[in-house]
N, C-alpha and C positions, 0 to 999 in steps of 0.2 A: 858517265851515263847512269842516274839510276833508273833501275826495274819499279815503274807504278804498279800496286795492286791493288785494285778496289773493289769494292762488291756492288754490284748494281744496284740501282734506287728505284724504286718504282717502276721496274720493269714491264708489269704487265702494261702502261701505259703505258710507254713507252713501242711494245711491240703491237697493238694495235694503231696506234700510230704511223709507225711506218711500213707495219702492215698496208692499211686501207691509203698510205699518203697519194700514190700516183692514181690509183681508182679517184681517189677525190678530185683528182686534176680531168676528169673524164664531166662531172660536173659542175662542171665553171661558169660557163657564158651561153647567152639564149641562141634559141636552134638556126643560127646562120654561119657562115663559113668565118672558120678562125680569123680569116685574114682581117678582117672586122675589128676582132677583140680591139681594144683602143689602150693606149699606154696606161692610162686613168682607168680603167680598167682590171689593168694588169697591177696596178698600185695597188687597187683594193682588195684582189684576190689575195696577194699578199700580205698585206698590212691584215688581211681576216687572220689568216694562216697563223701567222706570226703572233694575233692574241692568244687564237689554241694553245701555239706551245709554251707561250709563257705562263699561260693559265695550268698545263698539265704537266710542263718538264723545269726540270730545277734549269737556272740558266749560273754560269760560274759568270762573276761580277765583282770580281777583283780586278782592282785599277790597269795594276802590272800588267796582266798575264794580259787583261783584255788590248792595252795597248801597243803589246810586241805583236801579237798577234794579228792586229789589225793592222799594224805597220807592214808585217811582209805578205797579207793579204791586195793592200792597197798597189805595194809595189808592183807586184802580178798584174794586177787591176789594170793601170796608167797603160799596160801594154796591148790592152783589147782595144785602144784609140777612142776616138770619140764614141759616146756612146748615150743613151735619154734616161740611163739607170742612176740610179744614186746605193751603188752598192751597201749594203750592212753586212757586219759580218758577225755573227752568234757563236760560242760555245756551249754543249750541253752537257749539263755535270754529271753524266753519268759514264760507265766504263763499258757502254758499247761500240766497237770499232766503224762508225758509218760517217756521213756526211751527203748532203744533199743540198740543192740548189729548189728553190720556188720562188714561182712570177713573181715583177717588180725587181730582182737583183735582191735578195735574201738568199745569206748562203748560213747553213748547221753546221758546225761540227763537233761529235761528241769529243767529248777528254779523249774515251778509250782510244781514238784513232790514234791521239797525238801522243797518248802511251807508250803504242808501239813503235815510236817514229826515232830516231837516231842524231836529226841533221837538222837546220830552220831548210834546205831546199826540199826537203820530201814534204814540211809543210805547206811550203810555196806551192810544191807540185799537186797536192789537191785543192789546193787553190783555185790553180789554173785549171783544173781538169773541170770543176763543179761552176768556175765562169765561164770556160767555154761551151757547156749546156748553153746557161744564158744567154751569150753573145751569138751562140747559131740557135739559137729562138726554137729550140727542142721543143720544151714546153708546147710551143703553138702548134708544132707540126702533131703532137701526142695529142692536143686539143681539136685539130684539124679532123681526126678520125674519129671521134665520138663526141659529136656535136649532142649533146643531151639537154642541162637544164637550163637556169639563170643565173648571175651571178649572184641574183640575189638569195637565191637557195643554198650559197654558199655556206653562211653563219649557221643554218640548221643543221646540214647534211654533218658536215665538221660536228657540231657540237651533242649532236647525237652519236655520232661514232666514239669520240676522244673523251663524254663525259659520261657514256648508257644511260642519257637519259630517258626512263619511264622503259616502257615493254620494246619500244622501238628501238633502243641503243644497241642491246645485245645480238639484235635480229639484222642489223646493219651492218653491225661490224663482223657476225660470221658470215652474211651475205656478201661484203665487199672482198674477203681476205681473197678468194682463189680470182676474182677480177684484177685485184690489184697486184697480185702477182704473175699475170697475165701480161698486162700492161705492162710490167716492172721490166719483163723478158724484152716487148716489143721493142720497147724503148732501149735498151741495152744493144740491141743484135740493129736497129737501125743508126745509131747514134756513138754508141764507145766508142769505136775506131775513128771518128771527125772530131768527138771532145778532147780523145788523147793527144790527134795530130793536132789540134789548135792550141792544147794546153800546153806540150812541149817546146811549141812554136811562141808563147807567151814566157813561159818559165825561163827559156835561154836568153830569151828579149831583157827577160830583166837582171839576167846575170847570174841564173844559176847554172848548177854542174846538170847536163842534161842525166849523167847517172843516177841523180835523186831521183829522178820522176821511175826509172827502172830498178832502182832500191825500193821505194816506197810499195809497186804495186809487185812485187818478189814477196815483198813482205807478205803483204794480203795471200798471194799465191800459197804460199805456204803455212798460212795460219789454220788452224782444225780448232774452228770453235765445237764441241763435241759437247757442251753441257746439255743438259735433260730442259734451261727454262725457253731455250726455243727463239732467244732473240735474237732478232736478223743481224745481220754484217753488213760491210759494206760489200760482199762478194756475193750476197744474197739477188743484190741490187744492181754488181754491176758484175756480171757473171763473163764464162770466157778466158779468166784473168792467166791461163800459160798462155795460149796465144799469143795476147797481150806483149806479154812480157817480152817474148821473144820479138816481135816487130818493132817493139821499143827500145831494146837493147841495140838491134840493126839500124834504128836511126839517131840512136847515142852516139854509135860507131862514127857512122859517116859526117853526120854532123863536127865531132872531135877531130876527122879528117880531113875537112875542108872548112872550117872555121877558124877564126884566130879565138885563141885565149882568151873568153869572157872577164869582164873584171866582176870582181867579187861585189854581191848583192848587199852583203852586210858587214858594215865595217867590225862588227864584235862577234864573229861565229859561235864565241864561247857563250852567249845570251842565250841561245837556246836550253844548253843546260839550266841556263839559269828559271829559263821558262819552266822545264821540269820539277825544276827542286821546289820552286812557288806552286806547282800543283801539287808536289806531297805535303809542302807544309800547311796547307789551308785547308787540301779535304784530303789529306789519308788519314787513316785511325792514328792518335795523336803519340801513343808506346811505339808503333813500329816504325813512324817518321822519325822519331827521335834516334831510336837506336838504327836507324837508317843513316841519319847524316852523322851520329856519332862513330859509327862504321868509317863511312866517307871521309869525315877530318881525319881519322888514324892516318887513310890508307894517301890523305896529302891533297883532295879530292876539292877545292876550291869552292864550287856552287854548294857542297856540303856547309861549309862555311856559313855561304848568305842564307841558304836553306833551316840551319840552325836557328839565323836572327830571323826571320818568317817566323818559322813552328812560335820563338818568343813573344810575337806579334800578335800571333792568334790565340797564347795562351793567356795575353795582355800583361806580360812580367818586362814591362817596357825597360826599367834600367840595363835587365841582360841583355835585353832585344839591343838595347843601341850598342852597348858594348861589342857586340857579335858581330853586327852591322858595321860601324867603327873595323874591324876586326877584314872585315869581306871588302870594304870602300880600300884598304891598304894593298889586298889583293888584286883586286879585279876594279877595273876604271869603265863602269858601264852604269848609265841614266837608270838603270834595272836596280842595283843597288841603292845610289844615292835617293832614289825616289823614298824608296824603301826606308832610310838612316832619316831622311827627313821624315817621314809619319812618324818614326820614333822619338824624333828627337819633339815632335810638335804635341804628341800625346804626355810628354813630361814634362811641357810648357816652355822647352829651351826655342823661344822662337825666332831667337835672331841664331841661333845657328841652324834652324831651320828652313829658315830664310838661305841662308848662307850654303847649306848644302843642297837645298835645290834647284837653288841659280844655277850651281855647280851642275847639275845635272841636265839644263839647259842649256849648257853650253857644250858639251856635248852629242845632245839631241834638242834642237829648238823645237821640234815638231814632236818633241811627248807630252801628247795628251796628259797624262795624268799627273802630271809632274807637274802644267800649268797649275790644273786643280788643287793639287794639293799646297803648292804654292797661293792660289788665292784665299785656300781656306787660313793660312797664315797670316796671310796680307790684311783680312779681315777682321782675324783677331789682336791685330798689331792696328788697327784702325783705321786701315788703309786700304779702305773704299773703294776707290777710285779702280786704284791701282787693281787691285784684289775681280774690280768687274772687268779692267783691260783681257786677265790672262783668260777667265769664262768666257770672255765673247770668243778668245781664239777658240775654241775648243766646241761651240756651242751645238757642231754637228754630233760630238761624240752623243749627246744628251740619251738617242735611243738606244745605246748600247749601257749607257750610264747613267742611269735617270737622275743621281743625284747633282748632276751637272745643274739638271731644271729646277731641282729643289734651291740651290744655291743661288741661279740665277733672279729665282721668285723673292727669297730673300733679300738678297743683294738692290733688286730694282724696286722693292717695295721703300726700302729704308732711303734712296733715291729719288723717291716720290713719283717712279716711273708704274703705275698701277693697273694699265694693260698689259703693259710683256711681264711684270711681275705675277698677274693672276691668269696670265696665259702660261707659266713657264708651270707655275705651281698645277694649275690645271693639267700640263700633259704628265706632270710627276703623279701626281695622283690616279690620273688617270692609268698609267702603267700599272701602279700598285694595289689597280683591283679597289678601289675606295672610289666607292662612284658619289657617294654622298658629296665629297670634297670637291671632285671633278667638276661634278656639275655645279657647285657654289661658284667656282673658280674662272673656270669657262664662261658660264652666264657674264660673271664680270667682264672678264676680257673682251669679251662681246662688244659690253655695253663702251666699253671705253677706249675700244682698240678702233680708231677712225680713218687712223692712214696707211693704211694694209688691207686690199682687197683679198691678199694671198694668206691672210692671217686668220681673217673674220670666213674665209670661206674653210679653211680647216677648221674653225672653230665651231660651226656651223654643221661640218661632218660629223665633228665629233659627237655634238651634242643630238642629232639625231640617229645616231647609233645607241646610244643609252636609250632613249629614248623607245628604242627598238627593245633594249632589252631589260626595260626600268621593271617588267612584266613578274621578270625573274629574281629583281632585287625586291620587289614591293616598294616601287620608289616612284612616287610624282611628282615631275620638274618642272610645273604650274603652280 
């Protein structure tokens, strides 16, 4: 296991952010009873949220990490049953310990949390804790009690809080702070105790040790964030937590006593490490990563290993990187590393064993995301088209977690002669990356050429009339 340390980034946004977060959820939807709110609705309260924080918080966008992660987020997921969400799941690259669920099936999680975390089931376990908000529709019942503005007040309220814009930002966000943690309270003292019991009831459905769920929030119990910059936690938000602990630990118990023996959720428990060591190699400070996993190989430490061929990756000293990699694929037999030895081995042009290793790694995991991707990016430079757009269509949902899915698909389908989903894919890639000029060139097209998809041309449609909303602030006209 190693010990992450990082220094927060951009803090202060960050804590007014989750400062005024559930205050914002107070103005959502126009003054008639929640129960109203409409799924399409809830999408866009969402999908607004969700540009804030890409626009204010770094978001971690590595292939890897994003796709272990979403992996044992998903398995959690499949256990809440049928449901009208199409979950996403985010990390935020910062080292504060929270995580939070908002409308539409959007869930956060900073690093810091996963910092502190030991196991991949304590990850599972707030997993299930911040879907089981979602799935008992918390949200609505919090929106239920302060019917206040419109949704479409949304985009302002948010971006005058998250960006101080003009005289109004500052005066918003120290007006929101004691509301919102007002709320923060109600919502905890009505709701923890039904998210826990549904989340453990999820967690074990999907095969893990119920004592993760009561390891993970011990942990929080016992953490003393004491620094002087004042940003929140996750105990901030979900306060309570000996209680907790102790009703969880009683139904660990009982449960292990009248249950048979779960089968295990992950066939490679040892990935989790691995997950960690790809967190220090990409963002810890690059001297104390190094003599971090050089510590680790002494002490015989494995993920140290592939942790090593990472830090190489990121320093772009590709021939060590593959070597080291090479070195980690002898150790350890997981789609984590081979994904990994394939980048390397693709960025020094070796592409038929590129190929070769991350078939390899699909055979192991057919359903890794990134490993598709990285495999097509080879398949394409090997001229192989075809093939190359087969593994992106699997993949095609990750896009929002990974926008360069869309970049590649815009490519791919233009060279195809396919130039509505080409300039529709390109358009939401841009569009994520804050390039509205591009967007909007992109979009318009798609528009114009996208004919048999009502469901394409009406997001496309969205889209462009949300620029449009905010073309004010770019100095931009889309006539």
């Amino acid at each position: 296991m190693f010990s992450v340390l990082f220094a927060p980034k951009r803090a202060g946004v960050a804590i007014t952010f989750l400062a005024v977060f559930f205050c914002v959820l107070t103005a959502l939807i126009r003054p008639i009873p929640a129960s109203a709110l409409t799924l399409s609705e809830e999408q866009k309260i969402g999908q607004k949220i969700l540009e804030q924080v890409r626009k204010q918080l770094p978001l971690v966008e590595d292939g890897e990490i994003l796709t272990y992660i979403r992996g044992v987020a998903n398995r959690v997921a499949k256990e809440t049953g049928v449901t009208p969400y199409q979950y996403q799941f985010f990390v935020i690259d910062q080292s504060i310990p929270n995580a939070f669920a908002v409308p539409g099936g959007y869930i956060f999680m900073f690093r810091g949390l996963i910092e502190m975390m030991e196991t991949e089931g304590e990850l599972a376990a707030i997993f299930a804790h911040e879907l089981s908000h979602i799935h008992a529709r918390h949200i609505h019942r919090q929106i239920d009690d302060s019917k206040v503005l419109s949704v479409a007040s949304l985009a302002g309220m948010i971006g005058g809080i998250l960006l101080g814009g003009g005289a109004m930002g500052p005066a918003l966000a120290t007006g929101s702070m004691a509301a919102g943690a007002t709320m923060a309270l109600r919502y905890s003292r009505e709701h923890e105790m039904e998210a826990d019991q549904l989340g453990f009831r999820f967690l074990c459905s999907a095969g893990y040790d119920p004592d993760d769920m009561v390891s993970i929030m011990h942990k929080m119990d016992q953490m003393k964030w004491t620094g002087s910059s004042g940003i929140p936690n996750y105990l901030s938000t979900h306060p309570a937590m000996g209680e907790r602990v102790l009703y969880l630990d009683e139904m660990a118990k009982k449960y292990k006593a009248t249950s048979p023996k779960p089968k295990k959720a992950s066939a490679s428990p040892g990935d989790f490490q691995l997950l960690q060591a790809a967190l220090v190699a990409d963002y810890a400070d690059r001297g104390k990563a190094l003599d971090r996993f050089n510590a680790g190989i002494t002490q015989g430490n494995k993920a140290a290993v592939f942790g090593l061929g990472r830090l190489y990756l990121r320093q772009d000293r590709c021939v060590e990187a593959a070597a080291q990699l090479q070195e980690a694929a002898r150790q350890i037999q997981s789609p984590f590393v081979l994904s990994s030895l394939g980048a390397a081995y693709h960025r020094l042009g070796r592409l038929k064993e590129a190929q070769k290793t991350l078939q390899s790694a699909l055979v192991l995991d057919p359903s890794a995301s990134i490993v598709h991707y990285r495999l097509a990016l080879v398949l394409q430079d090997m001229g192989q088209r075809d093939e190359a757009l087969d593994h992106l269509m699997k993949i095609v949902d990750l896009a929002p977690m990974f926008p360069e899915v869309d970049y590649q698909l815009g490519i791919i389908l233009g060279q195809a002669n396919r130039l509505g989903l080409a300039h529709y894919h390109l358009g939401r890639y841009y569009l994520y990356k804050q390039n509205p000029q591009l967007a909007i060139m992109h979009l318009k097209k798609a528009k114009a050429l996208t004919l048999d998809s009502p469901a394409k041309i009406e997001e496309i449609s969205e889209s462009l009339k949300n620029l449009e909303k905010d073309k004010k602030n770019w100095g931009l006209k889309l006539n």
